[in-house]
C-alpha positions as CSV (number, residue, x, y, z in Angstrom):
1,X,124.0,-137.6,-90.3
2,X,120.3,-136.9,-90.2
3,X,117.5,-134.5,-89.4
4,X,115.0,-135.2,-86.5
5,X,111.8,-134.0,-87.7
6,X,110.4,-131.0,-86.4
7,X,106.5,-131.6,-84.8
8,X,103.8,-129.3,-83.4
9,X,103.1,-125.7,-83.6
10,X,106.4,-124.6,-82.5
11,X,108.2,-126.4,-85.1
12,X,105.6,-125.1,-87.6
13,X,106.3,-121.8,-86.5
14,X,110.0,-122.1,-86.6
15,X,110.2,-123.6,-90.5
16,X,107.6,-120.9,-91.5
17,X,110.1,-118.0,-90.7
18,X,112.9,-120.0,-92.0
19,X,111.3,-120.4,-95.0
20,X,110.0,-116.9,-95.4
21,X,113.1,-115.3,-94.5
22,X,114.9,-117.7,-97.3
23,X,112.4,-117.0,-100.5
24,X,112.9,-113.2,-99.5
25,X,116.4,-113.5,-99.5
26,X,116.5,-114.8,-102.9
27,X,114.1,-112.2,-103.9
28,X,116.6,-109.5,-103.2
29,X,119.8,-110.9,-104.2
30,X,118.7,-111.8,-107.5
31,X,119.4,-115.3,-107.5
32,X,117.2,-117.4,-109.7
33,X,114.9,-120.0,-108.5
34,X,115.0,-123.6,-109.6
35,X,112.5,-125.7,-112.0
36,X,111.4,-128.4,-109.1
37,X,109.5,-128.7,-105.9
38,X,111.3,-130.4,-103.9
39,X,113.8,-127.6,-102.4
40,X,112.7,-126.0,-99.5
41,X,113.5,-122.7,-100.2
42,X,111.5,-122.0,-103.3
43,X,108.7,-125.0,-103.5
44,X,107.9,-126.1,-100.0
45,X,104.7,-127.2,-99.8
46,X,102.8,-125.4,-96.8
47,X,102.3,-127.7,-93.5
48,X,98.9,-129.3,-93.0
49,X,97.3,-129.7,-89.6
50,X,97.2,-133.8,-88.5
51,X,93.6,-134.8,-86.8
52,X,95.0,-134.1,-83.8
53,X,95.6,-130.8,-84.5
54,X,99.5,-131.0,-84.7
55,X,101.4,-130.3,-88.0
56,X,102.6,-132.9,-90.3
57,X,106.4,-134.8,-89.8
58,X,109.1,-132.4,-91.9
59,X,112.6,-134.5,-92.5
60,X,114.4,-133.3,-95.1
61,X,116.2,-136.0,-97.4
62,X,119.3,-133.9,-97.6
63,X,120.7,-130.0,-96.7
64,X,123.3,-128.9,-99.7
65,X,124.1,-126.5,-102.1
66,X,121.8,-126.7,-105.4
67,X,122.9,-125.7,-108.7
68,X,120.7,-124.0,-111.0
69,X,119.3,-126.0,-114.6
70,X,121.5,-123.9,-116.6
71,X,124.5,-123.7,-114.3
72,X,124.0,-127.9,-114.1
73,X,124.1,-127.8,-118.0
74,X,127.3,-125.9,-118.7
75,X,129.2,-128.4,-115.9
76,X,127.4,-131.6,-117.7
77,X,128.8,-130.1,-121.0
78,X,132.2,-129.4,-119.6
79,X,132.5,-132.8,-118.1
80,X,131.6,-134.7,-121.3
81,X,133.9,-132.6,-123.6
82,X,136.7,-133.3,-121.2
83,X,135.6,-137.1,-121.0
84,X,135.5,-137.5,-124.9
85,X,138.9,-136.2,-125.4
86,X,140.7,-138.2,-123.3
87,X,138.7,-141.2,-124.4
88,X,139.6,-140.0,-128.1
89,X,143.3,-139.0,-127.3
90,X,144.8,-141.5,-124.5
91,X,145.0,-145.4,-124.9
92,X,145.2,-145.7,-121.2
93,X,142.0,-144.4,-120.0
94,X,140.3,-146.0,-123.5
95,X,141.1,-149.0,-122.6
96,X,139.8,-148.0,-118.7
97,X,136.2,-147.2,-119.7
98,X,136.1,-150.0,-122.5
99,X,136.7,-152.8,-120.4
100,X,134.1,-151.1,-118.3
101,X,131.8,-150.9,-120.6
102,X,132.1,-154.7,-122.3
103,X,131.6,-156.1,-118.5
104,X,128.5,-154.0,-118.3
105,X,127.2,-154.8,-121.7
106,X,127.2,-150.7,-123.0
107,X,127.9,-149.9,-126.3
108,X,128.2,-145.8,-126.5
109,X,131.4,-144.6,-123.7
110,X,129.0,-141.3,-123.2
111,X,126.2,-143.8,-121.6
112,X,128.3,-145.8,-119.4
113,X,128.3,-142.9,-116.3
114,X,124.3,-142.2,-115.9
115,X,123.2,-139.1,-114.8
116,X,122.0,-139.6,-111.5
117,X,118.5,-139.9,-111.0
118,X,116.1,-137.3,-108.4
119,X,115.7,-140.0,-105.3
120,X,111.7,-138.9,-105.4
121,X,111.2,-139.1,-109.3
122,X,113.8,-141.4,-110.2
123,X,114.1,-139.0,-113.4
124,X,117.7,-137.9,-113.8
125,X,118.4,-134.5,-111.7
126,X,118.5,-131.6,-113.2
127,X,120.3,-129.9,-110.9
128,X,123.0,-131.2,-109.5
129,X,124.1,-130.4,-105.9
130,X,126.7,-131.0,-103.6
131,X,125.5,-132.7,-100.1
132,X,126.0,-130.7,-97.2
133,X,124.4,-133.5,-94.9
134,X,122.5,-135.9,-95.4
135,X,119.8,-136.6,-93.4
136,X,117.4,-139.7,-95.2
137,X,114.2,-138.1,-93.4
138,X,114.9,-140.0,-90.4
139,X,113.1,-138.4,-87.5
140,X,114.6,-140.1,-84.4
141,X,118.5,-138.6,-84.2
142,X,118.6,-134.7,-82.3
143,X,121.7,-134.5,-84.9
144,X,119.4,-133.2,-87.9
145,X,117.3,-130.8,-85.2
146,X,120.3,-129.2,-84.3
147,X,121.8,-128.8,-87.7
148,X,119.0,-126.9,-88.5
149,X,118.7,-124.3,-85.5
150,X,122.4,-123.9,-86.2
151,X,122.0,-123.4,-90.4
152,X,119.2,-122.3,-90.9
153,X,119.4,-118.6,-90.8
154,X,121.5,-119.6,-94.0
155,X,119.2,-121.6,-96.0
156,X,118.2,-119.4,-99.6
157,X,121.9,-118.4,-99.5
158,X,123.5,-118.1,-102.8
159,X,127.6,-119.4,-102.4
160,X,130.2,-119.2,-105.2
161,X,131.0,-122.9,-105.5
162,X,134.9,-123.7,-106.6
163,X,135.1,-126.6,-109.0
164,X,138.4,-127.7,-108.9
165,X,139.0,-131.2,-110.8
166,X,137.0,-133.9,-112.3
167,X,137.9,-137.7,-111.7
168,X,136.5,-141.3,-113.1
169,X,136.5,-144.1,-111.0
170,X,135.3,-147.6,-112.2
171,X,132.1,-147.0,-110.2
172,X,131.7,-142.9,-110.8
173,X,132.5,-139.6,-112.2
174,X,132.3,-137.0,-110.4
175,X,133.8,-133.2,-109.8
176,X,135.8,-132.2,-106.4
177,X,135.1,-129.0,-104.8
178,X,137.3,-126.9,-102.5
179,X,135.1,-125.4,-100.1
180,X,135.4,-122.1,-98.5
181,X,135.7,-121.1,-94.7
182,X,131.9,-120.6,-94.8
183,X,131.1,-123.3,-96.8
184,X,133.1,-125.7,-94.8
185,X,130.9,-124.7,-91.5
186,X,127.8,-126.1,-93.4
187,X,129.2,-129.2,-94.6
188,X,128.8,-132.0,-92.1
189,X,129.6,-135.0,-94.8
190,X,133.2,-135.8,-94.0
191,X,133.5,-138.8,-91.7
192,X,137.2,-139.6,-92.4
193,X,137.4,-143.0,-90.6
194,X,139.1,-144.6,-94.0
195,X,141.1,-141.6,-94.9
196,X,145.2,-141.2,-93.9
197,X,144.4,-137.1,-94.4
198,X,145.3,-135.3,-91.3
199,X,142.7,-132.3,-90.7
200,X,143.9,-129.0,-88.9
201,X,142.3,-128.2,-85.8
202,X,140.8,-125.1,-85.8
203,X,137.6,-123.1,-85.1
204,X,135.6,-121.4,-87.6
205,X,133.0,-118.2,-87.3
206,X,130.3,-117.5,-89.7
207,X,128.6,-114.4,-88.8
208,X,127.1,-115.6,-85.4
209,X,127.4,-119.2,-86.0
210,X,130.6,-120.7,-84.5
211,X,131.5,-124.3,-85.0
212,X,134.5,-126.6,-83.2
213,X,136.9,-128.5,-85.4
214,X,134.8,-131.5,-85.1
215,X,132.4,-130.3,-88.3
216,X,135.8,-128.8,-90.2
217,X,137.3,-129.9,-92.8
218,X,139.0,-129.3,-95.4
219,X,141.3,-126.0,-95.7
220,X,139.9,-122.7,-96.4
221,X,140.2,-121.6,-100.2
222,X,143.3,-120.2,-100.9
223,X,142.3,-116.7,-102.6
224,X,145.7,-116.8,-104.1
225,X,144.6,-115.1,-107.6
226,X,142.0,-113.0,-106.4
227,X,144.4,-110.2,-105.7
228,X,145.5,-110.1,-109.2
229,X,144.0,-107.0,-111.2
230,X,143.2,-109.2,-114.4
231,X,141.1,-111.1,-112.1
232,X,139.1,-108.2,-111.0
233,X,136.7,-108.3,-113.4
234,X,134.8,-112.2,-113.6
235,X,132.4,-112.5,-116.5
236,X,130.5,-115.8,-117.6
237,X,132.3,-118.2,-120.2
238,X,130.2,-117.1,-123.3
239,X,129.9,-121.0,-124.0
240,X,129.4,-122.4,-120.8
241,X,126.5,-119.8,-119.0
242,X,127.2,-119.2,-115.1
243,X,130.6,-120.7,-114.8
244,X,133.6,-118.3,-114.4
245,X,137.1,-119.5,-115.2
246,X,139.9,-118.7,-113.0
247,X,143.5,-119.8,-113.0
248,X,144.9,-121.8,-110.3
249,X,147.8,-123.4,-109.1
250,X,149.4,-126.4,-110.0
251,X,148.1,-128.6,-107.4
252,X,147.8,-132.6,-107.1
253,X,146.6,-132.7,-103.7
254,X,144.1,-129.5,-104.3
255,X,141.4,-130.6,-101.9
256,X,141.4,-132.8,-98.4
257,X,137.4,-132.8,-98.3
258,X,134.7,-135.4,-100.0
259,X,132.6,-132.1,-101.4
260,X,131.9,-133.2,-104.7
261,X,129.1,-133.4,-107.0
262,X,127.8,-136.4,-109.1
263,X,128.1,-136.5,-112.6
264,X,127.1,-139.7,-113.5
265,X,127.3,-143.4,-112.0
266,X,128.5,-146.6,-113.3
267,X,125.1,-149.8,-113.9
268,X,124.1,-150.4,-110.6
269,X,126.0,-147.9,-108.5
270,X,124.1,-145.2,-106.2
271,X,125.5,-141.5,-105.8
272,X,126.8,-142.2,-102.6
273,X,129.7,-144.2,-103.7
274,X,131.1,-140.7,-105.6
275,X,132.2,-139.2,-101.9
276,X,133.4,-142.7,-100.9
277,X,135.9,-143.0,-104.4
278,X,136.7,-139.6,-103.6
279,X,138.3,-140.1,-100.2
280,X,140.1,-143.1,-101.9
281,X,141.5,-140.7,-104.5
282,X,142.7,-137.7,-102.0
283,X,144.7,-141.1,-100.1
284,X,146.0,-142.1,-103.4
285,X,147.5,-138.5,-103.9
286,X,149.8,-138.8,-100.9
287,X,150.5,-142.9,-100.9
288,X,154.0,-144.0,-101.6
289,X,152.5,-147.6,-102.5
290,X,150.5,-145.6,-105.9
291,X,152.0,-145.7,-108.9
292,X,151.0,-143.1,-111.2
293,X,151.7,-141.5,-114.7
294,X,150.8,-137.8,-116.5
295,X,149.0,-136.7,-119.4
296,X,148.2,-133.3,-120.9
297,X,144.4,-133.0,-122.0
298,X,142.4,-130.2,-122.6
299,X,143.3,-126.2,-124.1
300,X,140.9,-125.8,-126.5
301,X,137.6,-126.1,-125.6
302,X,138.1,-126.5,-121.8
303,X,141.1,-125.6,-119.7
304,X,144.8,-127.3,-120.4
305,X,145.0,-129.9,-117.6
306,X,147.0,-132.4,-116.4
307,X,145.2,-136.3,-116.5
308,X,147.1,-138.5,-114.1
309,X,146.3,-142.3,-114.0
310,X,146.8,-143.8,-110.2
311,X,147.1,-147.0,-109.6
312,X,147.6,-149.2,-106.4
313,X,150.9,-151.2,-106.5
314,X,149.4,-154.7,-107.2
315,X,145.5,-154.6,-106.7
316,X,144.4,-155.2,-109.7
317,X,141.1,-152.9,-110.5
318,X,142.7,-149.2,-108.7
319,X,142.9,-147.7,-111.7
320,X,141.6,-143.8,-111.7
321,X,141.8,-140.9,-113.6
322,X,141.6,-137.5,-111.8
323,X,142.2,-134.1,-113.6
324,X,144.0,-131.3,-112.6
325,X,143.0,-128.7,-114.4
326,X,144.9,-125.3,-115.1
327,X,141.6,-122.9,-114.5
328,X,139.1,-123.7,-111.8
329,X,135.2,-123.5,-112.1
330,X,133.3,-121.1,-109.9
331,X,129.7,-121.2,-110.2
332,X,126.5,-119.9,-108.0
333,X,124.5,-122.1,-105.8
334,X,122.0,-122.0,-103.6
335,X,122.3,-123.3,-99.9
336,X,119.2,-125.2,-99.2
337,X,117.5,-128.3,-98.3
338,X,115.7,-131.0,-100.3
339,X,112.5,-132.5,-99.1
């Protein structure tokens, strides 16, 4: 899951209008641009002729869906008032994160999940984004080069994101999206090889783009409450600016897909392992060999949800917690890649 770098004039050529075509785009759809220079869309930095008269190497770290700072802020804040009431409120998960903590010699529960940190800065992101495919700037796999003759008409996009559920792990926290139809067609991050999920086969259209079942997954959003009138109108949670609330289903097995996005990260553990606990999690869901138990969290300050501890019948150290809440998250992001 990488992108071949893109050489010579031609390629030049090729990012140039790509690039143009996505700044203009967010120029008349209003979305706002982001604080750093390492998205593609917004900041790139223009290509340089080599000596030889050929343009410089462009391989993208990563393609994904960036959150604005303020959007990033209001799920940060959300996260940690849900995490410090059910550390307040339920023994179980208290005891989780202390024993956590006491191995990994941290005193304060709100610093034991770090904030992950920008890969180039090593500051902590202050973004947030949800990896669409990762590509490590590797310039040697025709993977990458075709992702982006096939996306790329889409970079710039703004996409309503749906935020479904939160879960700690004893290596992350992290929140677990459920994509769209469109938004599945982008994603190219779910390698199921340790998952039980079964996937429906199916072929998916984006305006001209159309993709084979081999890059789907997931199932299509379910726009079950979009069609009530009260739902018509969506305005911004006066506390938490660009998130929308909407109610949703009762669901313990809401997503079959690893979109997530990072919150924080245990000592020592890199952002990748948030997709990989996730996976684990969505098997747990549907295992008869996981033992589980409910609790009700949240209705005040965030949505009323529904905590549930798993646990795999005698391995010691598969404790989770994942939250179901009662309203979803939808927030704007935009579709773009990071250099």
């Amino acid at each position: 899951m990488e992108i071949c770098s893109l050489t010579g004039k031609t390629s030049f050529l090729i990012l140039s209008i790509l690039l143009y075509q996505s700044s203009y785009f967010q120029c008349i759809s209003g979305f706002s641009h982001f604080d750093g220079p390492s998205i593609v869309a917004t900041f790139s930095e223009p290509l340089k002729p080599e000596n030889n008269g050929n343009q410089t190497t462009v391989t993208p770290l990563f393609y994904g869906w960036f959150f604005n700072e303020s959007i990033a802020e209001s799920i940060s804040i959300i996260g940690k008032k849900y995490f410090m009431e059910i550390y307040d409120t339920i023994p179980q998960f208290q005891t989780f994160v202390n024993d956590l903590m006491r191995k990994s010699n941290v005193t304060n529960p709100l610093e034991f999940y770090a904030k992950p940190l920008d890969p180039d800065s090593q500051l902590p992101d202050l973004h947030y984004h949800t990896t669409a495919k990762f590509c490590g700037r590797n310039d040697s796999d025709t993977q990458c080069t075709s992702y982006l003759h096939e996306v790329g008409q889409y970079l710039g996009r703004p996409y309503n994101m749906h935020l479904v559920g939160l879960f700690f792990t004893k290596n992350t926290y992290g929140i677990r999206l459920k994509l769209t139809a469109d938004e599945q067609k982008l994603f190219r991050e779910d390698t199921r090889e340790n998952s039980a999920q079964t996937v429906v086969e199916e072929i998916n259209e984006i305006d001209s783009l159309s993709l084979t079942n081999e890059h789907t997954r997931g199932f299509a959003y379910e726009p079950y409450y979009y069609n009530r009138k009260e739902q018509l109108e969506d305005m911004d949670h006066p506390f938490y600016p660009g998130i929308k609330f909407r109610p949703q289903k009762q669901n313990f097995h809401p997503t079959e897909s690893r979109a997530h996005v990072t919150l924080g990260c245990a000592p020592g553990i890199q952002a990748v392992q948030t997709g990989l606990d996730l996976i684990q999690i969505i098997d747990m869901e549907v295992s008869s060999f996981t033992f589980h138990q409910d609790f009700t969290v949240g209705g005040k300050e965030v949505p009323e949800a529904t905590l549930r501890q798993y646990k795999i019948y005698d391995e010691p150290g598969t404790n989770v917690f994942v939250v179901y809440p009662s309203e979803e998250m939808i927030a704007q992001a935009l579709f773009d890649a990071y250099l």
